[in-house]
N, C-alpha and C positions, 0 to 999 in steps of 0.2 A: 200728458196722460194722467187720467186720473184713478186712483186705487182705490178698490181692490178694482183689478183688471184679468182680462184673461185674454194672451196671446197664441196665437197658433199659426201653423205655416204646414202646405202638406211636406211631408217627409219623402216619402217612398209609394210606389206602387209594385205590390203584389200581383201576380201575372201568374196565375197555372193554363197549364196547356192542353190540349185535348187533340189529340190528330193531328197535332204540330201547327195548331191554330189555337190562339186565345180564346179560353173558355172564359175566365172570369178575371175579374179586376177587385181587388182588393186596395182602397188607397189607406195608406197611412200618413196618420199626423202627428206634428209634436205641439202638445197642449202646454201652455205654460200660466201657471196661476199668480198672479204680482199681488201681495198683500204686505202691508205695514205689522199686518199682524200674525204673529209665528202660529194661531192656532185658531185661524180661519177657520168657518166649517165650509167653505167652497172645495177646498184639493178633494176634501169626504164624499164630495156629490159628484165632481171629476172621477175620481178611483172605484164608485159604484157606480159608472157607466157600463153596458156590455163590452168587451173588448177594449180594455183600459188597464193601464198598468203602468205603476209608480217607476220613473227612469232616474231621477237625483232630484234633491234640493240645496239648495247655496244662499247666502243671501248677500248682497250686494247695493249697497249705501241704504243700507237698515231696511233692505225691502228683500220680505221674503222671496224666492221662486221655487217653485213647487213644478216640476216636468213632469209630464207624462207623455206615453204613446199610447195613442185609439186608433183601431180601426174603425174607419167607414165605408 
């Protein structure tokens, strides 16, 4: 893999219901930003997505990660 990266995977689906029939589908994902460097401006353009929101960062064999969850 080569860095800086950005991994994702969906997470969850959001499901509200109307008349006990699926009205809408909401999916959620977890975004993850891989950078060497602790003050990337990529997590900045991430976290000002709509519906975006900082979940934890760690960093692991000198490589940042930067989580979030988006809806789409």
């Amino acid at each position: 893999m080569n860095y800086p990266a950005i991994v994702y995977q969906r997470d969850d689906v959001d499901t509200v219901f109307a008349g006990n029939l699926p009205y809408r589908h909401t999916k959620r994902y977890e975004v993850t930003v891989i950078d060497r460097d602790p003050d990337s401006p990529i997590p900045d353009r991430i976290a000002a997505l709509p519906l975006s929101s900082f979940n934890r960062h760690f960093v692991t064999e000198n490589l940042n990660h930067d989580v979030y969850t988006l809806y789409f």
